[in-house]
BALO-232796 format. One record per atom (N, C-alpha, C, CB): residue number from 0; residue in three letters; x, y, z. Coordinates in steps of 0.2 Angstrom, whole numbers, plus 5000, padded with zeros to 4 digits. Each point is the difference from the previous one (the first is absolute). Glycine has a CB too. Example, Ala and Ser with C-alpha at 12.3 -4.5 7.8 and 13.67 -1.06 7.14 Angstrom:
    i   aa     x     y     z
    0  ALA  5066  4972  5039
    0  ALA  4996  5006  5000
    0  ALA  5004  5006  5000
    0  ALA  4991  4994  5006
    1  SER  5007  5011  4990
    1  SER  5004  5006  5001
    1  SER  4996  5005  5003
    1  SER  5006  4997  4990
//
This chain:
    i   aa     x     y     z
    0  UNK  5606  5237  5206
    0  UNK  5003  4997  4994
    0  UNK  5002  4992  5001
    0  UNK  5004  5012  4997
    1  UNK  4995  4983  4999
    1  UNK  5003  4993  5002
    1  UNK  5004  4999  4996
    1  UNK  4991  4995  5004
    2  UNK  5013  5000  5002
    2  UNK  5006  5001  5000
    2  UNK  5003  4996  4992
    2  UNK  5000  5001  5016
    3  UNK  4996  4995  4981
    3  UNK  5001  4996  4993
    3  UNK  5000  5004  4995
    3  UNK  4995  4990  5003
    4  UNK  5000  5014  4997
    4  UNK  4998  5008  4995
    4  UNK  5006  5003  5000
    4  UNK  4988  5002  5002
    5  UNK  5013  5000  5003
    5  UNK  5006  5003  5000
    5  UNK  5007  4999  4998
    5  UNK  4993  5001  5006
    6  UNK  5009  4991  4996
    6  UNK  5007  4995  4999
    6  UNK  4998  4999  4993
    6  UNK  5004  4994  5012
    7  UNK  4991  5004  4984
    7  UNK  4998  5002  4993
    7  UNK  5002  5009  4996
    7  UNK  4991  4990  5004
    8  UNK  5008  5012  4999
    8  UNK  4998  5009  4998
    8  UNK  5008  5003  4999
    8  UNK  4987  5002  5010
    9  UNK  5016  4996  4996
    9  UNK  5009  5000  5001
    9  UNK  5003  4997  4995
    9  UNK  5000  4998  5012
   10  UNK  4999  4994  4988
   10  UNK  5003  4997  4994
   10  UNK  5000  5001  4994
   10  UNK  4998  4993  5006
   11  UNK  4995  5011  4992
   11  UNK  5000  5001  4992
   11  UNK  5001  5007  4999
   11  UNK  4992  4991  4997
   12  UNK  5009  5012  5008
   12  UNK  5006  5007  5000
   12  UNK  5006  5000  4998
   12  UNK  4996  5003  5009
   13  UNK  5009  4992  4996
   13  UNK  5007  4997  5000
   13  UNK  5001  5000  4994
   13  UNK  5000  4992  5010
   14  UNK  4994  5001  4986
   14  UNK  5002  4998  4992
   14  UNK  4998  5005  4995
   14  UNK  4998  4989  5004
   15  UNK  4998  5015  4998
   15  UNK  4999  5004  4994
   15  UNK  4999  5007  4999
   15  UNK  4996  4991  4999
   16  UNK  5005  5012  5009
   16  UNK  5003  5008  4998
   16  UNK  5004  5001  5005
   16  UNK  4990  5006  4995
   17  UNK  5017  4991  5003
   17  UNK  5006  5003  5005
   17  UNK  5000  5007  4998
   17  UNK  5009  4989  5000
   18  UNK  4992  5013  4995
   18  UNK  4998  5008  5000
   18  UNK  4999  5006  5007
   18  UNK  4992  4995  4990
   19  UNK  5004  5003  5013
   19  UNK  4996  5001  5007
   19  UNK  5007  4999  5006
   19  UNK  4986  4993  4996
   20  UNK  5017  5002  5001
   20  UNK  5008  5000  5006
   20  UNK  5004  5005  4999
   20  UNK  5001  4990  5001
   21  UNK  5000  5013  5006
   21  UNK  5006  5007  4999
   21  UNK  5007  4994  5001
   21  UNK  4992  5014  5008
   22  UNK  5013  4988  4991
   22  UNK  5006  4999  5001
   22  UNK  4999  4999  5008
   22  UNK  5007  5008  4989
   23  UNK  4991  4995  5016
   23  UNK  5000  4999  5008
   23  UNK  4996  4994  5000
   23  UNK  5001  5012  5004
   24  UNK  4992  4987  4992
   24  UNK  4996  4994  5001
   24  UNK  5006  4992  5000
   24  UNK  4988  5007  4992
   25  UNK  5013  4995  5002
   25  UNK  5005  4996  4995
   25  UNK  5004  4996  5007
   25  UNK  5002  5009  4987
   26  UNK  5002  4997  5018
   26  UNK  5006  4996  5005
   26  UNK  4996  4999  5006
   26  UNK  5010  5005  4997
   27  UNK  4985  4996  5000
   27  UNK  4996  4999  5010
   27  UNK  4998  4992  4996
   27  UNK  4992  5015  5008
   28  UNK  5006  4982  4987
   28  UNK  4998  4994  4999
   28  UNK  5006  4995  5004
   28  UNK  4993  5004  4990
   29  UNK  5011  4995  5012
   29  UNK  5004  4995  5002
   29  UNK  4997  4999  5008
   29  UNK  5012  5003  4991
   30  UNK  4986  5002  5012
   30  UNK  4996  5002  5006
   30  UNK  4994  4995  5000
   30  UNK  5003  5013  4999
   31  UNK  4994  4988  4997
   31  UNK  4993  4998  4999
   31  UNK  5001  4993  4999
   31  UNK  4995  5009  4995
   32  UNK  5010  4990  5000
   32  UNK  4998  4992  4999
   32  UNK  5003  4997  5008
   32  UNK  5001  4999  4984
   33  UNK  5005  5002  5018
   33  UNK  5000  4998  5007
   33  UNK  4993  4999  5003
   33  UNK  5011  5004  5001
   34  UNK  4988  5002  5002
   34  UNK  4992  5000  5004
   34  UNK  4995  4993  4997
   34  UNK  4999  5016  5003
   35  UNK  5003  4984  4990
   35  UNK  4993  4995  4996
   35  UNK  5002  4993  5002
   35  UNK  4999  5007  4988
   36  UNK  5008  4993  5013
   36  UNK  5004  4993  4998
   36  UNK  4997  4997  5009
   36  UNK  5014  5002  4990
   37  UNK  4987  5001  5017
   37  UNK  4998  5000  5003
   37  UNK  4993  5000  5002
   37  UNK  5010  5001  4999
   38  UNK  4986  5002  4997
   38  UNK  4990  4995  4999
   38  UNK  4999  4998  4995
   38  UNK  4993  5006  5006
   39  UNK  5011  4989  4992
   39  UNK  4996  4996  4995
   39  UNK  4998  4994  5002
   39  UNK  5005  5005  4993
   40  UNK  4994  4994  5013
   40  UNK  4996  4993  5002
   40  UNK  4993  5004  5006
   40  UNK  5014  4989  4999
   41  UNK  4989  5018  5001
   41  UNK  4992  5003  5004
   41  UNK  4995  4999  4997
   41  UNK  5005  5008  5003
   42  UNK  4990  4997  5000
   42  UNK  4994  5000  4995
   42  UNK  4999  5005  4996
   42  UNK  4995  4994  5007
   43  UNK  5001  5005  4985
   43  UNK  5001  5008  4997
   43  UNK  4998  5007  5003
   43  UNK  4997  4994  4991
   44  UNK  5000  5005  5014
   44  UNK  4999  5010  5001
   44  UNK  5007  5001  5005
   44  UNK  4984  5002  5000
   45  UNK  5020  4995  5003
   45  UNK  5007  5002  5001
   45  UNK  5006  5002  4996
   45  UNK  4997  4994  5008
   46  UNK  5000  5000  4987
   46  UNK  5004  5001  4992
   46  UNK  5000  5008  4996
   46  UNK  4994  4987  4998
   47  UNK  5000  5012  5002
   47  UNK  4994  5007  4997
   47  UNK  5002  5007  5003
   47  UNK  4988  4992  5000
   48  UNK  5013  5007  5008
   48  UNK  5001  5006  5003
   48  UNK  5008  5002  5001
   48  UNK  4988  4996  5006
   49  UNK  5019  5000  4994
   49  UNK  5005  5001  4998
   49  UNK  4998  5003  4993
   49  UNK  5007  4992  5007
   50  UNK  4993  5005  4988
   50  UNK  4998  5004  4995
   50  UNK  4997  5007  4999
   50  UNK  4999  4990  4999
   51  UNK  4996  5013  5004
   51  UNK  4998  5004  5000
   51  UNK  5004  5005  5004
   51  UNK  4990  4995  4996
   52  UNK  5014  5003  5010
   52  UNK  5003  5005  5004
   52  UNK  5004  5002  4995
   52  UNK  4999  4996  5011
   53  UNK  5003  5001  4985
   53  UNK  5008  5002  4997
   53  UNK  4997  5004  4993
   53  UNK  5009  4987  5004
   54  UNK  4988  5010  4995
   54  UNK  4996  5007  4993
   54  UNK  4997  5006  5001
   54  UNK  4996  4992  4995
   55  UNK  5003  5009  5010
   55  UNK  4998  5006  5004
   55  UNK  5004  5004  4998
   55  UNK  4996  4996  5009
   56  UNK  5009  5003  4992
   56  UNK  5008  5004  5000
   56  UNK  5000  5003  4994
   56  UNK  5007  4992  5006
   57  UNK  4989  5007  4990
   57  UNK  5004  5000  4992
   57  UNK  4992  5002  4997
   57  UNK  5013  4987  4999
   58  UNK  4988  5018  5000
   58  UNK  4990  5004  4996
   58  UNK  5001  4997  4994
   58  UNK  4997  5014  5005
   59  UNK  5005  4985  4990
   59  UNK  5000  4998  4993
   59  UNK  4996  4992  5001
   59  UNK  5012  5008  4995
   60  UNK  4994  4988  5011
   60  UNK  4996  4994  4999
   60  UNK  4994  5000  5002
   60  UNK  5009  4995  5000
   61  UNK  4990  5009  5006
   61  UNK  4994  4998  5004
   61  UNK  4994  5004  4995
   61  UNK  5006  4999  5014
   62  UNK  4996  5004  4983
   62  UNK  4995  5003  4994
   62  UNK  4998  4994  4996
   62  UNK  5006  5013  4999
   63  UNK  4998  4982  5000
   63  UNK  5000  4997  4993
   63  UNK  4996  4993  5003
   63  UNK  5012  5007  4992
   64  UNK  4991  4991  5015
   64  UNK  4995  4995  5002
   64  UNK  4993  5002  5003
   64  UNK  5011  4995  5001
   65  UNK  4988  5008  5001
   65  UNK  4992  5003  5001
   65  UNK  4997  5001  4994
   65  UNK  5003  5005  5010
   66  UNK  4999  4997  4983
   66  UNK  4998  4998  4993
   66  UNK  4999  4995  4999
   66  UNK  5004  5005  4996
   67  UNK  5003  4990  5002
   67  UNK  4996  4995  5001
   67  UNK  4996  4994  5005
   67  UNK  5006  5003  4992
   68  UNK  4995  4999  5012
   68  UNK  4996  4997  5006
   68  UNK  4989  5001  4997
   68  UNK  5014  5006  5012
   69  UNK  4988  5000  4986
   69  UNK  4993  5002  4998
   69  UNK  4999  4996  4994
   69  UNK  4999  5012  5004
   70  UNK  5006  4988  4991
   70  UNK  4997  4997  4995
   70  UNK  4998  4994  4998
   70  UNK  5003  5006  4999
   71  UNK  5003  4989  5007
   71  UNK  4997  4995  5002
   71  UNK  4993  4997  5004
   71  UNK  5011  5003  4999
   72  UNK  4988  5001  5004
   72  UNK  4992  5000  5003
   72  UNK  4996  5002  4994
   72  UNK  5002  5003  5014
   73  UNK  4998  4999  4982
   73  UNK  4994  5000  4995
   73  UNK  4999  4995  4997
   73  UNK  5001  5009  4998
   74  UNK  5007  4986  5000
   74  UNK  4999  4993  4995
   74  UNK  4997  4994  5006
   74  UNK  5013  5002  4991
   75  UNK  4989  5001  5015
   75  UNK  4997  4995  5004
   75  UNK  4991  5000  4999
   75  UNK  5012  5002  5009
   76  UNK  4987  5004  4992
   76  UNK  4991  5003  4999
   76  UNK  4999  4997  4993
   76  UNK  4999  5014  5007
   77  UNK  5004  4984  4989
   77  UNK  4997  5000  4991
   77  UNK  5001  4992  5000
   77  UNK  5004  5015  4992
   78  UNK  5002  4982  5012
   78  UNK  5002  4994  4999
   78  UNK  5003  4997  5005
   78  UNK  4998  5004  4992
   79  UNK  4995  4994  5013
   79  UNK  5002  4998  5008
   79  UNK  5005  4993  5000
   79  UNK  4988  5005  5004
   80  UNK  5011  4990  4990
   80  UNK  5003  4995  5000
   80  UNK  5008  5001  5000
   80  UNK  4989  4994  4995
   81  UNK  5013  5009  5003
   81  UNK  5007  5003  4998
   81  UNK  5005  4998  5009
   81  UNK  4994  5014  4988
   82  UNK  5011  4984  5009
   82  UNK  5002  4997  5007
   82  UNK  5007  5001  4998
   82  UNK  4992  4990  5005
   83  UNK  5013  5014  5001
   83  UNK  5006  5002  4998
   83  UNK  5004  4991  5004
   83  UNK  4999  5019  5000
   84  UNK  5008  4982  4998
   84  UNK  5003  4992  5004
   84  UNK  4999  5000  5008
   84  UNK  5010  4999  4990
   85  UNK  4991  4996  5011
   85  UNK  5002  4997  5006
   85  UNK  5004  5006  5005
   85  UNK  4999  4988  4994
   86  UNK  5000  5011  5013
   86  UNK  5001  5005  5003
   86  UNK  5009  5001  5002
   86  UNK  4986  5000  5003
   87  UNK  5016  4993  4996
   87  UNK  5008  4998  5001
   87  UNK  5002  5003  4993
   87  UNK  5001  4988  5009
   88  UNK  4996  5011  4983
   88  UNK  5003  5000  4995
   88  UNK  5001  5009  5000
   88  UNK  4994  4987  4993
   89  UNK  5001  5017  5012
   89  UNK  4999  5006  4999
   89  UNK  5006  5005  5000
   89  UNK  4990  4997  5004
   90  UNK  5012  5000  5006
   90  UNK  5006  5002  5002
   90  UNK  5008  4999  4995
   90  UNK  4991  4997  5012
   91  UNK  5010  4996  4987
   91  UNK  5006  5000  4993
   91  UNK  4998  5004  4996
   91  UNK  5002  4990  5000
   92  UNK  4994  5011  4995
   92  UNK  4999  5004  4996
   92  UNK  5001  5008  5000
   92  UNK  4995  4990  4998
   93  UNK  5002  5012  5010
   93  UNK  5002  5006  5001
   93  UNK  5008  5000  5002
   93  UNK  4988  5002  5003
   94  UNK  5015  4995  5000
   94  UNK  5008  4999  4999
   94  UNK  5002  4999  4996
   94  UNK  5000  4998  5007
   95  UNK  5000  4999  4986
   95  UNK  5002  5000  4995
   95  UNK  4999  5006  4995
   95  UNK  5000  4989  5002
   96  UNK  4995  5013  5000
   96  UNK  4998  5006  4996
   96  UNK  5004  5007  5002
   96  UNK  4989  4995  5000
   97  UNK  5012  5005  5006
   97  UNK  5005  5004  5003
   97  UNK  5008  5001  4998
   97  UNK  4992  4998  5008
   98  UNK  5010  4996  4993
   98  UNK  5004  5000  4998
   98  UNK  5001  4999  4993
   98  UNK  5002  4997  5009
   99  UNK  4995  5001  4987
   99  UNK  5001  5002  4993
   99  UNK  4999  5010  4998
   99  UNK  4995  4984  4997
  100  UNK  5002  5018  5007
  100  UNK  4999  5006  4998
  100  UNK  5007  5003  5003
  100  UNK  4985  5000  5000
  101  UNK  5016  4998  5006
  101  UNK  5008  5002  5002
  101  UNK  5005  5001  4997
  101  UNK  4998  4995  5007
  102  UNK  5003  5000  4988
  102  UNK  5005  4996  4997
  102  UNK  4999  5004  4993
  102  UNK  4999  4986  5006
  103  UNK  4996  5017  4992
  103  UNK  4998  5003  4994
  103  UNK  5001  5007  5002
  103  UNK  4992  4991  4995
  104  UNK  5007  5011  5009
  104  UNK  5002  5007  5002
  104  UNK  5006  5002  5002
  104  UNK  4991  4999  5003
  105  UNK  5013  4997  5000
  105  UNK  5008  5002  5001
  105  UNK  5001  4996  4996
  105  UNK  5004  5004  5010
  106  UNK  4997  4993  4986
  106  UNK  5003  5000  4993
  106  UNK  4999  5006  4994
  106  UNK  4998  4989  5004
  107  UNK  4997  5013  4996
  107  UNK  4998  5007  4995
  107  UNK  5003  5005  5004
  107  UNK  4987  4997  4996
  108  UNK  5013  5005  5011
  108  UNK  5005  5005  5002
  108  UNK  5006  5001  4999
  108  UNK  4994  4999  5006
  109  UNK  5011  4994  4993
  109  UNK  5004  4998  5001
  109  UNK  5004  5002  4993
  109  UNK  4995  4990  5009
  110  UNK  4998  5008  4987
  110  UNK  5003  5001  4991
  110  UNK  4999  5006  4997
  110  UNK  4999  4990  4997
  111  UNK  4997  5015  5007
  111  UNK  4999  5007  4998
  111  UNK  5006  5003  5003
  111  UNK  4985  5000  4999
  112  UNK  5022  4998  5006
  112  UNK  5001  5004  5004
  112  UNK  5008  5003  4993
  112  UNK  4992  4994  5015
  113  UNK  5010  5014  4985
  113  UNK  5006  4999  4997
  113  UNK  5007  4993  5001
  113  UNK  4995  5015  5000
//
């Protein structure tokens, strides 16, 4: 799997089906983004691979990034020119992505609770 397809595949998970996060996902992100904050001057597949250790954990997400991971390699096959951002813009965005899914998640917990 490489490791950009992947930090792509994660990201548009994050943004568009928190669904896939259990409540356990949800507290382990403060985890993750530590490990992130600390390679973000590495290179993407150490990026990629924290990433993937920590989804493992969690079958809904790792279900939903291997989807789209696939469906992403088909736009690639139908439309090779297609270029995701830069590979520094990748890593912020996956940290902001997180945390905005954080922040949106225990907040909805928070206001569903009696």
């Amino acid at each position: 799997m490489e490791p950009d397809k992947l930090i792509q595949a994660f990201t548009q998970v994050v943004r568009n089906q928190d669904y896939v996060f259990s409540p356990v996902a949800i507290a382990a992100i403060p985890e993750l983004l530590k490990e992130l904050d600390q390679l973000e001057n590495q290179p993407s597949d150490l990026f990629a691979q924290a990433i993937r250790q920590w989804y493992l954990e969690y079958e809904d997400v790792r279900d939903a990034v291997l989807i789209e991971e696939r469906e992403i390699e088909k736009v690639r096959k139908s439309k090779p020119e297609i270029q995701e951002n830069t590979q520094e813009n990748r890593y912020r965005v996956v940290q902001d992505e997180l945390k905005k899914l954080q922040d949106r998640k225990t907040s909805n917990s928070q206001t569903n609770q009696p």
